[in-house]
C-alpha positions, -999 to 999 in steps of 0.1 A, spaced: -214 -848 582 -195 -828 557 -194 -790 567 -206 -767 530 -181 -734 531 -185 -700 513 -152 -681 507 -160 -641 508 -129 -620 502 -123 -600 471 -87 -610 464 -86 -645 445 -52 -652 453 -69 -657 493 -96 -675 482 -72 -700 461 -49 -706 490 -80 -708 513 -95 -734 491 -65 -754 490 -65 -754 527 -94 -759 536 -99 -791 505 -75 -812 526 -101 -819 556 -126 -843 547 -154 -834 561 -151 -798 546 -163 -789 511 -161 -754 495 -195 -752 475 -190 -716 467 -171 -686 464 -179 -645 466 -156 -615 453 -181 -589 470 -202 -587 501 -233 -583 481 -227 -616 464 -217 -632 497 -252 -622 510 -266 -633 481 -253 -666 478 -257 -679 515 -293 -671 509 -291 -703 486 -297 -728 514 -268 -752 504 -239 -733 533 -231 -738 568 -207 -716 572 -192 -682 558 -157 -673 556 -159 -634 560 -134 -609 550 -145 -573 560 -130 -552 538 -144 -556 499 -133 -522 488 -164 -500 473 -196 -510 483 -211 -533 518 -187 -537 541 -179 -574 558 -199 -565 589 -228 -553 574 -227 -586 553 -228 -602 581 -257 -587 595 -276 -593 564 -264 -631 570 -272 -639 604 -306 -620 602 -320 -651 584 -336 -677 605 -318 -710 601 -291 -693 578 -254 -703 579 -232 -693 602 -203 -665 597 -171 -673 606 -146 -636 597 -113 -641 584 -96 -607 585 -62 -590 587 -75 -563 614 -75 -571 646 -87 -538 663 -113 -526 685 -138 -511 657 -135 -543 635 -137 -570 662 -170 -553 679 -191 -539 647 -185 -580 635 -194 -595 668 -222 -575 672 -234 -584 636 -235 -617 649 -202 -632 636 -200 -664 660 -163 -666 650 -130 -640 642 -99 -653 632 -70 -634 617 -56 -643 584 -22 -654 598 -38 -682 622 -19 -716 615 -43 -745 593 -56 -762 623 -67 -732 639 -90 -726 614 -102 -758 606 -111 -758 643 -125 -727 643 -148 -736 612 -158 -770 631 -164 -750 660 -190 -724 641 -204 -749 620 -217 -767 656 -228 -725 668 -206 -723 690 -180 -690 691 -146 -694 679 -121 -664 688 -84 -660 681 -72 -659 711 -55 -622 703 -95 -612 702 -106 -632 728 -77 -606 749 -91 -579 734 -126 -584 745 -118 -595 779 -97 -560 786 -125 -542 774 -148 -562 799 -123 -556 826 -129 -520 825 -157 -509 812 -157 -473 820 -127 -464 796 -135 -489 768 -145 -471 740 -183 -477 726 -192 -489 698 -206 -457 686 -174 -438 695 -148 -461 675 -172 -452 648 -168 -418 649 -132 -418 659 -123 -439 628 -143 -414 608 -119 -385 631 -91 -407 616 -98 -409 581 -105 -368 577 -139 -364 580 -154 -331 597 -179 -332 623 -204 -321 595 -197 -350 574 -194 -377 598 -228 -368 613 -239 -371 574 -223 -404 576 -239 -419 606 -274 -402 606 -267 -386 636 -267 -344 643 -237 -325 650 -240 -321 681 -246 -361 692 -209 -363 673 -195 -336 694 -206 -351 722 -194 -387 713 -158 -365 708 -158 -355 741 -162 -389 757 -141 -398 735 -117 -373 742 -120 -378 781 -118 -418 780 -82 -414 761 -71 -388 782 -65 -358 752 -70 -330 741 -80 -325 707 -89 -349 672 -50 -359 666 -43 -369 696 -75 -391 703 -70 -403 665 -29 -412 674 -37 -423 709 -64 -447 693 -41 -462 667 -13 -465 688 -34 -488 709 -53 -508 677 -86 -495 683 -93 -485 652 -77 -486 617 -52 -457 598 
């Protein structure tokens, strides 16, 4: 049974080499390709892919997860299968939890990917192994794994945003961020915003 792809990822230098990858294994056929998110979400909606190849970053505009999301939300829809450079914390659990059944990094060797794509295409979850760690640490202990909800507010920390404008940014109140800060704060073991944000990055939880 030949497997119908759908390249997402705004740079078409990836989704040439991509292509040219992914056209040597015969049972693989790229039907389609999107340069945004919106189109990616778009497009699946056609009925003729199995599965998505998912960047996460598209620049301005929906972000990879929240394509995602809008993917897997449809009953019967294709599967999503991200391809990404970032490997940390706030990327790997916002996609999972989007319902991404796969997350491979854009460095993984041919084979890996054509396995991984085999391996969504049948439901199944394919992880890099360098995820697959990831997860499992935070499994192992729970208590000083960062939420969700936290990486979200620490990336927000990291990129400048006041408490003011990252509860503006979440649809939360001030004082829910300020209390996500303090967890935060205690879980890393600091004392105030640059340190959490430098702790964080120094241990790829989230992005700088």
């Amino acid at each position: 049974m030949t497997i119908r792809l759908l390249l997402a990822d705004d740079h078409p230098v990836v989704r040439a080499g991509l292509r040219a990858v992914l056209d040597t294994e015969p049972d693989f056929a790229v039907v389609a390709e999107a340069a945004t998110a919106e189109r990616a979400v778009e497009r699946a909606a056609a009925g003729d892919v199995d599965v998505v190849l998912m960047d996460l970053q598209f620049g301005a505009g929906m972000h990879g997860s929240e394509a995602t999301a809008a993917i897997t939300a449809v009953p019967g829809g294709p599967k999503v299968l991200v391809l990404t450079t970032y490997d940390t914390d706030a990327d790997i659990l916002a996609a999972v939890e989007a319902g991404a059944c796969g997350y491979l990094l854009k460095d993984a060797p041919p084979e890996e990917l054509a396995a991984a794509v085999r391996t969504a295409a049948a439901g199944q979850s394919a992880l890099a192994p360098a995820v697959a760690h990831r997860l499992m640490d935070r499994m192992r202990t729970p208590a000083e794994a960062l939420t969700r909800r936290e990486l979200e507010v620490l990336q927000l920390v990291g990129e400048g945003l006041s408490n003011q404008q990252i509860s503006k940014a979440l649809f939360l109140s001030q004082a829910t961020v300020k209390s996500h800060l303090v967890h935060v704060f205690a879980k890393l073991g600091v004392d105030s915003r640059t340190a959490a944000v430098a702790a964080a990055t120094a241990r790829r939880l989230i992005r700088r």
